[in-house]
C-alpha positions in Angstrom: 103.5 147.4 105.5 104.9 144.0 104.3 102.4 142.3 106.6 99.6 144.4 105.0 100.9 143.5 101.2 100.4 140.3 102.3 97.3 140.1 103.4 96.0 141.7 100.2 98.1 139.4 97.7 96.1 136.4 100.0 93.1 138.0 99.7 93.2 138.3 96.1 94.6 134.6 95.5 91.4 134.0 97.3 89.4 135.7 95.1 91.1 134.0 92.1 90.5 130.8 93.5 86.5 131.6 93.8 86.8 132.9 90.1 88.0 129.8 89.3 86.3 127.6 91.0 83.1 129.7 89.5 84.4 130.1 85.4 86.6 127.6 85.3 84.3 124.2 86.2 83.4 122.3 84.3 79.7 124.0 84.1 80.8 127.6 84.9 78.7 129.2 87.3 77.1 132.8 87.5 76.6 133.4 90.9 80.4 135.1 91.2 80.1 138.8 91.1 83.0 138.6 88.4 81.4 135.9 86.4 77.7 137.4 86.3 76.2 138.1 83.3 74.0 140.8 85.3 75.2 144.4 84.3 73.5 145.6 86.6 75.1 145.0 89.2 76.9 147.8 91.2 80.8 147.5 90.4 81.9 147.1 94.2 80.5 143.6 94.1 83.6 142.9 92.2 85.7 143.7 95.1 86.6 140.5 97.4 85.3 140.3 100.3 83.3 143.2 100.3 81.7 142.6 97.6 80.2 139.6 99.1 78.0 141.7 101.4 76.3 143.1 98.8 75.6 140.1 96.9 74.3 138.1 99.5 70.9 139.9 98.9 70.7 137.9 96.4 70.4 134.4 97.9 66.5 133.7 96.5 68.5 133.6 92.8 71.5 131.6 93.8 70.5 129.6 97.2 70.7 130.3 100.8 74.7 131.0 101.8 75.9 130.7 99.0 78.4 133.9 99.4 79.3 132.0 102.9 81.9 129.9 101.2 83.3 132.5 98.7 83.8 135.0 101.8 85.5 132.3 103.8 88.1 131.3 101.4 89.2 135.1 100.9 89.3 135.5 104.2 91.1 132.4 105.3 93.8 133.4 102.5 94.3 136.6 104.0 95.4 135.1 107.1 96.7 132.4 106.0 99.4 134.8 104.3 100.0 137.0 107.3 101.1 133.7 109.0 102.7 132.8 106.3 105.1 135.9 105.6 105.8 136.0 109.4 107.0 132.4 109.3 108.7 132.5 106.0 110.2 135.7 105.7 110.6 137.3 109.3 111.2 134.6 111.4 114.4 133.2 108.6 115.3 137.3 109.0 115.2 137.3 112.6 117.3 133.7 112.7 120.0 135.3 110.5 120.3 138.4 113.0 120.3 136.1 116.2 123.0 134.3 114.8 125.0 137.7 113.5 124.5 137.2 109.9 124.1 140.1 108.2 120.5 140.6 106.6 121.5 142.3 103.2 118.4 143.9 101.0 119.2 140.6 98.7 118.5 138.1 101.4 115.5 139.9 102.1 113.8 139.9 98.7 115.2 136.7 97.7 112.9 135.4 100.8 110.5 137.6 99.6 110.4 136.6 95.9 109.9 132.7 97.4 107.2 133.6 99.8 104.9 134.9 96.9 106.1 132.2 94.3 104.7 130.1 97.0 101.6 131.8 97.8 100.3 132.1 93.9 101.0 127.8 94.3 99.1 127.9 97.3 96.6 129.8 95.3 96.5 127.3 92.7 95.7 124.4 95.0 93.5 126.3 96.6 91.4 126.7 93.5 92.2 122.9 92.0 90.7 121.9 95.3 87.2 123.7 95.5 86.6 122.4 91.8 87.8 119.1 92.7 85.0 118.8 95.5 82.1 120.3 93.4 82.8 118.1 90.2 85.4 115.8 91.1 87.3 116.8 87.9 90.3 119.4 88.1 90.2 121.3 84.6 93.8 121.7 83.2 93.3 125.5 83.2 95.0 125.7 86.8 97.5 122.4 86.2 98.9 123.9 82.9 98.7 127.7 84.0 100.6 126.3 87.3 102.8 124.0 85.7 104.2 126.9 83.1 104.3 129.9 85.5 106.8 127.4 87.3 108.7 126.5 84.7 109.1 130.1 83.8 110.0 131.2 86.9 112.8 128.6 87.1 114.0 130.4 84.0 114.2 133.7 85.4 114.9 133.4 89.2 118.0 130.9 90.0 116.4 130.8 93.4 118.8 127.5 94.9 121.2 127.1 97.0 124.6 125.8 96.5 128.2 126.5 94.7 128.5 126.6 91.2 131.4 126.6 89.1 132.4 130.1 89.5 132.0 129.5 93.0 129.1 132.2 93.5 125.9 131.7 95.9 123.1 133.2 96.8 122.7 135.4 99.9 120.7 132.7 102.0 123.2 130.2 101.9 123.6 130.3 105.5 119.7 129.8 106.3 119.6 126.1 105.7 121.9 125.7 108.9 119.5 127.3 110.8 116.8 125.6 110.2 117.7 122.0 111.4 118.8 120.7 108.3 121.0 117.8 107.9 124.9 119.3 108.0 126.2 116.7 105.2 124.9 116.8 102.1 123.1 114.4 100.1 125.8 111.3 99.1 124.1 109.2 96.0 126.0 109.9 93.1 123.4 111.5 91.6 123.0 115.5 91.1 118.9 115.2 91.0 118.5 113.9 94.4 119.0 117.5 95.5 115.6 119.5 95.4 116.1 123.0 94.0 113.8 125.0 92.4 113.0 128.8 92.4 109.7 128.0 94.4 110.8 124.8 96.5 111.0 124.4 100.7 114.8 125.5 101.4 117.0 122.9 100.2 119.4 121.0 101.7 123.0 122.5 101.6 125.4 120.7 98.9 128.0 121.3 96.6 127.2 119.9 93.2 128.8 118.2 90.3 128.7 118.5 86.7 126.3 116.0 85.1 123.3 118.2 85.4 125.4 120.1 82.6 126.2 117.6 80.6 124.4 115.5 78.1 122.4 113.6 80.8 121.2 116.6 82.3 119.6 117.8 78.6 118.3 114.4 77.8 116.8 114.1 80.8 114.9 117.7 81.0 114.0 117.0 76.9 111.9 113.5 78.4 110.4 115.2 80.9 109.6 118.2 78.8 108.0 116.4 75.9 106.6 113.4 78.3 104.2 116.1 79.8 103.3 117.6 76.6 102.2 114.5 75.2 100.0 113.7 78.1 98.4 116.9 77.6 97.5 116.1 74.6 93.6 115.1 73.6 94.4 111.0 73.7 91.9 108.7 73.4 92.8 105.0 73.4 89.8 102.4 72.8 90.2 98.6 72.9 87.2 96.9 71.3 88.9 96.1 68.4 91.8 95.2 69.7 95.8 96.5 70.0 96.2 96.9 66.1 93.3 99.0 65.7 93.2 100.9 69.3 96.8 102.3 68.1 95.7 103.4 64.9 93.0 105.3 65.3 94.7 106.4 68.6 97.4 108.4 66.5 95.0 109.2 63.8 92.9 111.0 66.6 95.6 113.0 67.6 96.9 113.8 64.2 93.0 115.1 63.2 92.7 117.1 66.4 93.7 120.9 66.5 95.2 120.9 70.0 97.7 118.3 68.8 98.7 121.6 66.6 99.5 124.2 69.5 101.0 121.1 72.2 103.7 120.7 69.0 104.5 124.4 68.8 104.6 125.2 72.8 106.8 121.9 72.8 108.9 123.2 69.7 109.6 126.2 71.9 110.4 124.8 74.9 112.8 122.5 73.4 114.6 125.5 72.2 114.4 127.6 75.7 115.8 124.3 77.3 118.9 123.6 74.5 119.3 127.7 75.0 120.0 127.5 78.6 121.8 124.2 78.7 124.3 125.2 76.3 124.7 129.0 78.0 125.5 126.8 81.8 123.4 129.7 82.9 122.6 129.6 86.9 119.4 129.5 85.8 119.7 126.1 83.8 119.9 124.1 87.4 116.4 125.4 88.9 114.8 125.0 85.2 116.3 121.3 85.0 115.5 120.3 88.6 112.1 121.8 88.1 111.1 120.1 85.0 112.5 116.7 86.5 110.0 117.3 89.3 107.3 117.7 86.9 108.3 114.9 84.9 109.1 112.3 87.8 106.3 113.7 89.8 103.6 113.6 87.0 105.2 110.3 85.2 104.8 108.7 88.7 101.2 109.5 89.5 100.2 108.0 86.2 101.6 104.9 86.7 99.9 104.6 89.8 96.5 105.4 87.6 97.2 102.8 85.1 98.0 100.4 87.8 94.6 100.9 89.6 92.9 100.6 86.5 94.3 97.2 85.7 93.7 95.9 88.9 90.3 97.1 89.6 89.0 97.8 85.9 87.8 100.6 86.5 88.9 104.4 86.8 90.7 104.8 90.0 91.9 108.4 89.7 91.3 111.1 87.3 93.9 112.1 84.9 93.7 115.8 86.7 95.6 114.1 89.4 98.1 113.2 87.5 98.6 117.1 85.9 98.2 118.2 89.4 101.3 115.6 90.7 103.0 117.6 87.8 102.5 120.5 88.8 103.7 120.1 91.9 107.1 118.8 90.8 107.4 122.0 88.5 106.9 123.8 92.2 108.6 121.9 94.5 111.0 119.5 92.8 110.4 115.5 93.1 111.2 114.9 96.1 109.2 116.5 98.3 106.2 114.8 96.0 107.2 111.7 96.9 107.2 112.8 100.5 103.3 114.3 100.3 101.7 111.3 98.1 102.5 108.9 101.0 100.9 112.1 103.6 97.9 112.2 101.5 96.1 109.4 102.6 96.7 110.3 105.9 95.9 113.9 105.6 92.1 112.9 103.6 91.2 109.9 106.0 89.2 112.1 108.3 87.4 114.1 105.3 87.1 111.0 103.6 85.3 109.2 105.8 83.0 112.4 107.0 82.7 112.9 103.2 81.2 109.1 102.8 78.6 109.2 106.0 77.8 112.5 105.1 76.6 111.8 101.7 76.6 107.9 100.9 79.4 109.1 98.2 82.2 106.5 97.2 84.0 108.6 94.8 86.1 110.5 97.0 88.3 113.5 95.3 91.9 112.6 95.5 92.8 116.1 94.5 92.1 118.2 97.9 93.6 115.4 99.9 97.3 116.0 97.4 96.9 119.6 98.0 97.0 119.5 101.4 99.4 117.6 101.7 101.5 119.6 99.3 101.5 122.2 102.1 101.9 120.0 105.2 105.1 118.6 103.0 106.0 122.7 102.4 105.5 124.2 105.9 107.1 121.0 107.8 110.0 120.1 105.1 113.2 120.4 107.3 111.3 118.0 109.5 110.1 116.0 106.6 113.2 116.1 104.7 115.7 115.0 107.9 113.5 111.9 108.8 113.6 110.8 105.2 116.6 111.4 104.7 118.0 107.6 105.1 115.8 106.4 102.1 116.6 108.8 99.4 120.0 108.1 100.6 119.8 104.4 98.7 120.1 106.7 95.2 119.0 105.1 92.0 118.4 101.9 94.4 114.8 104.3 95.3 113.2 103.6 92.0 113.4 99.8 92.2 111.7 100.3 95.9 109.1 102.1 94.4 108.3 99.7 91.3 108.4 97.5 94.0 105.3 99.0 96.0 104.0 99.8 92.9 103.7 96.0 91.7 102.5 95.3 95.8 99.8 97.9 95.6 98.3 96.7 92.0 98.3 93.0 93.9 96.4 94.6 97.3 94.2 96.1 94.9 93.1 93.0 92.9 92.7 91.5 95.9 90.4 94.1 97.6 88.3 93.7 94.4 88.4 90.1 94.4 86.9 90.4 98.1 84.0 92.7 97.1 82.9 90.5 94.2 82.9 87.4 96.4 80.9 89.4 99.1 78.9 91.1 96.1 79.5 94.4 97.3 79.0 97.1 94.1 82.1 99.2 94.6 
């Protein structure tokens, strides 16, 4: 039965991410059978995969194949969570029994509760990545419905592992010993090194202090909070008259627009909800802080690297729905394992990319898919990942000069790459 729930809640995450990629685009298209505006339509094309069947009678309106894609995707999720469930769920179950740990009904649907937290971010991706390919933009509809349903979910389900103060844990403490993990934990100093979030690969195993309660751990989840609010927000920052006047009418912009309006209040609140649960030292308060540092660092990290291409190659190197996306991620998966997949991505895209160049004499490549799929290389491969990495997150707060220092090196390669083309007076 559980393998059967599964399939549907893949199938229908397929289905969202072909509504998506059909309503939510940038020019929303009508050849969805839940976006049509055709009433007449008989009410079974609505159902995935099915539904496809019928409407591919249809293809003189919308094109030849076009339902190919659509049925693919619902179909690939479907499988993809049986596979999924076995992997995550029934193979950690059948671990625990092999090594005569009991399997108690909270074990179960605490595995449960992460396999589908992780599925609806598979989902997401999913989506972001079929609009990404067809527009090359990523609309913030999936990034800030993601990024929220994350943060909320860190809220309500203090899905980590390790000992609090009362010396509680959770039921699957035991699992990240049997899944190759490193036996000592994480030695920096430094609380946030640890990933834990309700929707993240299992952790490592640690015992943890008290700063993420104290006023660093506040101050810190307040900068990230309000840092991706204001980036959200509808900025607009013109130079052709100079600093002085760029920063006027830059804030004069955002005090005239109406978004500016709602960001303030959904900040306001969240403020509040993160004050609320830091003063409480609710359980809870350690997923929502290590979740909204992942957003932050994650998000605040891809944007630098988009400000840095943009200097050196004056031009637009990345879209800012890569940087939402990054921040996304961290709201998922905790900081950490982004900074594992950003340096995967490359790797993960160079086939595609160059396929995706021949193919169609296209230099603007999507960045997007390329992230998302190696967001889940990073989530089905983490203990792996995580053990062979291990050494460098090890250096603590010595990591961020490392990567200030790439940072700087990768602005310099860059100049220079553009420096090359202009002498060879190649266009892009």
């Amino acid at each position: 039965m559980f393998l059967m729930l599964s399939a549907l809640l893949g199938i229908f995450l397929g289905a969202f991410a072909n509504y998506a990629a059909a309503a939510w685009a940038w020019e929303p298209k009508r050849n969805h059978p839940w976006c049509a505006s055709d009433v007449s339509r008989p009410f079974w094309y609505r159902i995935p995969i099915i539904g496809w069947f019928g409407m591919k009678n249809e293809s003189s309106r919308f094109g030849r194949r076009f339902w190919i894609r659509p049925l693919l995707v619902e179909l690939g999720m479907g499988a993809f969570a049986v596979w999924f469930f076995q992997g995550q769920v029934l193979q950690t179950a059948s671990l625990l029994l092999m090594n005569e740990i009991p399997v108690t009904p909270s074990t179960l649907w605490t595995l449960v509760a992460r396999f589908v937290f992780q599925m609806i971010f598979a989902g997401l991706m999913l989506a972001a990545s079929l609009i990404d390919f067809d527009e090359k933009t990523i609309p913030d509809q999936i990034t800030v419905l993601g990024t929220i349903f994350a943060l909320v979910i860190s809220m309500i389900f203090p899905l980590t592992i390790g000992n609090y103060s009362d010396g509680t844990s959770l039921a699957i403490f035991q699992v990240t010993q049997l899944l190759d993990f490193p036996d000592a934990p994480l030695i920096t100093g430094d609380d946030f090194f640890n990933p834990l979030t309700a929707s993240s690969p299992l952790p490592v195993l640690g015992v943890f202090k008290t700063e993420f309660s104290g006023k660093f751990g506040l101050v810190s989840a307040l900068l990230c909070w309000w840092g991706w609010c204001f980036a959200m927000l509808d900025r607009h920052w013109r130079m052709n008259w100079g600093w002085r006047w760029a920063w006027r009418i830059f804030w004069e912009r955002l005090a005239r627009s109406t978004s500016t309006r709602h960001w303030c209040r959904l900040a306001n609140w969240g403020t509040f909800l993160i004050v609320l649960f830091w003063a409480a030292g609710w359980p809870q308060w350690l997923s929502l802080w290590s979740s909204l540092l992942g957003m932050g660092i994650a998000g605040g990290f891809m944007w630098l690297i988009r400000i840095a291409g943009k200097f050196a190659m004056n031009r637009e190197a990345m879209g800012f729905g890569d940087v939402t996306l990054m921040a996304m991620f961290g709201a998922f998966l905790g900081w950490q394992p982004c900074l594992i997949l950003f340096f995967i991505a490359p790797f993960a895209g160079l086939v595609l990319a160059l396929l995706f160049m021949i193919l169609f004499r296209d230099p603007e490549i999507p960045f997007g898919p390329f992230l998302c799929a190696a967001a889940l290389i990073t989530l089905l491969n983490w203990p792996t990942l995580w053990a062979l990495t291990l050494p460098f997150f090890q250096l603590g707060s010595l990591l961020f000069t490392l990567g200030l220092g790439l940072l700087l090196l990768m602005v310099i390669l860059l100049a220079l790459i553009q420096g090359i083309k202009k002498f060879l007076g190649i266009d892009y």
